[in-house]
N, C-alpha and C positions, 0 to 999 in steps of 0.2 A: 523397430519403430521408435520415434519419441514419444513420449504420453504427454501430454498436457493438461492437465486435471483444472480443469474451471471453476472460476468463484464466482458466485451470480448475489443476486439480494432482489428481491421484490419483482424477478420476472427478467432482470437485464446481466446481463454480465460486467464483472466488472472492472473497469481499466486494468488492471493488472494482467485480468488474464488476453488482453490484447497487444501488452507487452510481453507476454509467456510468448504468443503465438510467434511474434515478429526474433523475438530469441532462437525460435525452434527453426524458423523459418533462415533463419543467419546463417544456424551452427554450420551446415554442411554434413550432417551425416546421413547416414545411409539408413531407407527407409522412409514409408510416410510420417507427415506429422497428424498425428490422431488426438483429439481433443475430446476428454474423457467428463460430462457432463453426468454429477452426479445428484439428487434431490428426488422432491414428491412434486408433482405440479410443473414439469421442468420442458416443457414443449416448446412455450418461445424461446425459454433460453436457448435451447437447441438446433433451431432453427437461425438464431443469431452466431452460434457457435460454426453452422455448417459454411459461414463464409469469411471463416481464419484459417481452416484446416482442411489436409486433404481426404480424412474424414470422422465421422465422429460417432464415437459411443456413449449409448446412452442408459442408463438405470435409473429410472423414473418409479422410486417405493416410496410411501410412506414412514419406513423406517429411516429414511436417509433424508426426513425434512428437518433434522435439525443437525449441527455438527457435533458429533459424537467422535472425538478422538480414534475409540476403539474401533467403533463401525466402521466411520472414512478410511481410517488407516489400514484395516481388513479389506476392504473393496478396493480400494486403488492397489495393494499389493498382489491381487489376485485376478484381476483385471492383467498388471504390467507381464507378471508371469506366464499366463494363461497364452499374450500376447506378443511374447514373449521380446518385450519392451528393453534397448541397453539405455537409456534416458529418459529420467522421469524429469518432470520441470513444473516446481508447484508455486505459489506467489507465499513469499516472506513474509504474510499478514500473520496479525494473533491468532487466527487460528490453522493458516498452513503451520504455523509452526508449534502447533498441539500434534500434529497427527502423521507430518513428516518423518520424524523420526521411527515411530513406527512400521513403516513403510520399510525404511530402510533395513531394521534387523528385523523382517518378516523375510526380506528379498538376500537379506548379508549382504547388502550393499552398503558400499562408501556412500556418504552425505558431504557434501558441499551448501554449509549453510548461508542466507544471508548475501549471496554474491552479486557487486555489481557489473562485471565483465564475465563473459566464456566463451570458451572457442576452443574447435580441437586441433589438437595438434600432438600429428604422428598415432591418432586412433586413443589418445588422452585428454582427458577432458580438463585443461586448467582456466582460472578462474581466481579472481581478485574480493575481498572486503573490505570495509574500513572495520578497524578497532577501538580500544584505547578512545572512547568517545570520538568516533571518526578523524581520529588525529593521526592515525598510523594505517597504511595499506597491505592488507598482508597477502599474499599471493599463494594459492595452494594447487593440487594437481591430482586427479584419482584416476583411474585406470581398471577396468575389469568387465564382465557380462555387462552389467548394469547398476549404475551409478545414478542417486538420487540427487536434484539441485532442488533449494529453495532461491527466490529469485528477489530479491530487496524491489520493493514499489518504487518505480520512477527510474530504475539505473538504465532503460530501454525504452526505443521509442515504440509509441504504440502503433500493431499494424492495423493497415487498411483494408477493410473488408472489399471481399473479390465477388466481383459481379456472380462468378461461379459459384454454384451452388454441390457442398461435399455431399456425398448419399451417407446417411445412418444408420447406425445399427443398434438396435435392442441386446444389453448384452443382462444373463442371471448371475445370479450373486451368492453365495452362501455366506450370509452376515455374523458377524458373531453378535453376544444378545448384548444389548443398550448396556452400560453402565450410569448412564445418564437418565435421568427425568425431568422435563420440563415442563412445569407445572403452571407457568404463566409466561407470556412475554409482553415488551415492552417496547413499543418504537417509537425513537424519536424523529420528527418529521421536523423540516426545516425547507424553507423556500430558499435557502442560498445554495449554491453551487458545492457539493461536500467538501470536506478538506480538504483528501486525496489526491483530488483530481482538476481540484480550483490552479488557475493558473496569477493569481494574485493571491495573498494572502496576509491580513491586517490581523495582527496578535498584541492582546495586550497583556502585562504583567502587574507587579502590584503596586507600580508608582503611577498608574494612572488614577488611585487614590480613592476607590469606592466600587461596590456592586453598579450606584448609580452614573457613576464619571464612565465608568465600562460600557457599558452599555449605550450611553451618548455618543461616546468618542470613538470605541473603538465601532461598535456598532454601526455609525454612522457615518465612517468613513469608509466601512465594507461596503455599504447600501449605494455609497455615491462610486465606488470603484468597480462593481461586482464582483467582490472579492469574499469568500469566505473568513470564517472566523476563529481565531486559534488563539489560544491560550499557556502561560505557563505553570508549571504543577502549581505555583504557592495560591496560584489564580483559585485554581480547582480547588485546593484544599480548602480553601478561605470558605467556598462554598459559591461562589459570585457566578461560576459556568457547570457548566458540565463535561465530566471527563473527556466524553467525544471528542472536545475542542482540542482537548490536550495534544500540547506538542512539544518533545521531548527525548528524552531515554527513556521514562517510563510513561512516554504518550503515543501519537504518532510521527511519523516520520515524514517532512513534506518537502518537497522539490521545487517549489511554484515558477515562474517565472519571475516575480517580486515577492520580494516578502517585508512588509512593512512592518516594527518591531517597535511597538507604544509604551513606554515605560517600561521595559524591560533590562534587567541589567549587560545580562549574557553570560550567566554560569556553564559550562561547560557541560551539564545536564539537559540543557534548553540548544544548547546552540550543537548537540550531536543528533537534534531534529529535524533542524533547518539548517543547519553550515553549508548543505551544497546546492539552498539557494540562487540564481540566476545573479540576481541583483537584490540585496541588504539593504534597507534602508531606517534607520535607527533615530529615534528622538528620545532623548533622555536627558533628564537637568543634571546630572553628574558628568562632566566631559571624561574624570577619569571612569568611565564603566566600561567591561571587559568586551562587552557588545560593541562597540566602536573600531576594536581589532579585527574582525568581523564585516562589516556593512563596508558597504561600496558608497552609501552618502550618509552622511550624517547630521542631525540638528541638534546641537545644544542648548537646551531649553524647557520651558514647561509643558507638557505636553496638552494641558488645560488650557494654554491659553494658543498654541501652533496649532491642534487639529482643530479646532474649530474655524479657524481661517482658513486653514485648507477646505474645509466639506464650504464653508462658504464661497471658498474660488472653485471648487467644480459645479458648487448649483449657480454659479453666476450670478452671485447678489452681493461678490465684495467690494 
C-alpha cells in the first residue's frame, strides 16, 4: 500500500496533504492509497481525509496531540510496517521533516527528501529537487521494500475530494515515551488567507522603510488584493513581523500564483522561497537590485510613493 500520513491544524487538513493524496493517486503503484491520520480530537479531520483516500487509518490519543518527533516517527513506522506499506509519502513542512527521517531508519529505508516530481519507473521510485538555493535540479532514484518521500509544498496539484466516502479504521499503537513537553501554546490567528496556501502574495522587505510604512503599504495592498502577507528574514529580525511571515531559506516556501516583492532586494536567500513563483512582480528604487533578474514585471521606483496609488486604483478613488 502507500501511506500518506496527514497534517491537519485546528480540525482541517492541510493543503499539503491534498497534494500527498493527488501524488499517491498519479504514482501508479500497486495497492491502496491509505491515508494515515494521526492526533487527539481527530474525527473531522478523518472524515475529511476519508474522501482523498481509498482508505483510512486512524489513531486518535492524547499522546499524539502535539508533534513529537520520537512518537510520530514511532507510529508512522509501525503503522507502514505492521501494513506492510512499499511507499510512505509525508509533506516537506518543518515538522514532516523532524520525524521523517526517523521513519526511515526504523523501517532501513531509502529517504528521498524534499522532492518536486515522482514517478515510477521499472518498480523504482525516481524523483527530482532543487538545490544550491533552488538554482540547481538534482535528480535521484531509490528502489527496495519501502522507500520513504517527503514531498516539498506546492510542487503538486491538490486533489479533489470524491463524492465517495473511504471506510476507517481504528488502528493501536505502542508509542515510545514523549521526549517532549509542552508546557504552553501559542496561536497566531490571522484573518488573511495563510501563506501557504494564498494564491497571491504581497512581501515586503526593508526598503519599504519602517515597522509603520509595512504595515501601510505592504499591509494594504494585501487587504485590497486578498493576498497574504510575507516577509524577508531582515524584516523579521528587525522585529516589524513575525517569523510565520517569513519567506525564504530559512522561512517558508511559497508558490502563489503572484507574488508581489515591496522593497526587497532579491538575495538569493529570499528568492529560494519564492523563485518558482507564477508571476514576480517587483518595485524597488534600485533598478540595479538582484530581484529584477527574477520578476516577470518590474517598477523602478519608490515604493512609498507607487503602492499607495496602486491601493488607491483598486479602491477606486484615483
Amino acid at each position: 500500500m502507500i501511506l500518506v500520513v496527514a497534517e491537519h491544524a485546528e480540525g482541517k487538513l492541510s493543503k499539503s496533504t491534498y497534494e500527498l493524496a493527488e501524488a499517491a493517486c498519479t504514482l501508479g503503484r500497486e495497492g491502496p492509497v491509505t491515508l494515515l491520520v494521526l492526533g487527539s480530537g481527530v474525527a473531522t479531520v478523518a472524515a475529511e481525509a476519508a474522501r482523498l483516500a481509498d482508505q483510512v487509518l486512524v489513531a486518535d490519543l492524547p499522546a499524539l496531540e502535539h508533534h513529537d518527533p520520537t512518537v510520530w516517527g514511532g507510529a508512522v513506522a509501525q503503522i507502514a510496517a505492521e501494513g506492510e506499506a512499499h511507499t510512505i509519502l509525508i509533506a516537506a513542512t518543518r515538522t514532516g521533516r523532524e520525524w521523517s527521517p526517523r521513519v526511515a531508519v526504523k523501517l532501513e529505508a531509502p529517504l528521498l527528501e524534499d522532492v518536486v516530481s515522482l514517478e515510477d519507473v521499472g518498480g523504482a521510485l525516481r524523483a527530482s529537487r532543487y538545490t544550491f538555493l533552488s538554482r540547481v535540479t538534482e535528480r535521484m532514484e531509490a528502489a527496495g521494500p519501502v522507500v520513504v518521500v517527503t514531498i516539498k509544498p506546492g510542487a503538486f496539484a491538490a486533489k479533489a475530494p470524491s463524492a465517495e466516502v473511504a471506510e476507517q479504521f481504528d488502528v493501536e499503537l505502542n508509542l515510545a515515551t514523549p521526549l517532549l513537553r509542552v508546557t504552553g501554546r501559542t496561536l497566531e490567528k490571522t484573518e488573511r488567507v495563510s501563506l501557504t496556501d494564498a494564491e497571491i502574495v504581497v512581501a515586503g522587505g526593508r526598503g519599504v522603510g519602517s515597522q509603520e510604512a509595512f504595515t501601510k503599504l505592504v499591509e494594504g495592498l494585501a487587504d485590497e488584493l486578498g493576498a497574504a502577507v510575507g516577509a524577508t528574514r531582515a524584516v523579521v529580525d528587525a522585529g516589524w513581523r513575525p517569523y510565520s511571515e517569513q519567506v525564504g531559506q530559512t522561512g517558508k516556501t511559497v508558490q502563489p500564483k503572484v507574488y508581489v516583492a515591496l522593497g526587497i532586494s532579491g538575495a538569493v536567500q529570499h528568492i529560494s522561497g519564492m523563485g518558482k513563483s507564477q508571476v514576480i512582480v517587483a518595485i524597488n528604487r534600485d533598478a540595479d537590485a538582484p530581484i529584477f533578474r527574477d520578476a516577470d514585471y518590474g517598477i523602478v521606483g519608490d515604493v512609498k510613493q507607487i503602492v499607495p496609488a496602486l491601493i488607491r486604483q483598486l479602491k477606486g478613488t484615483a
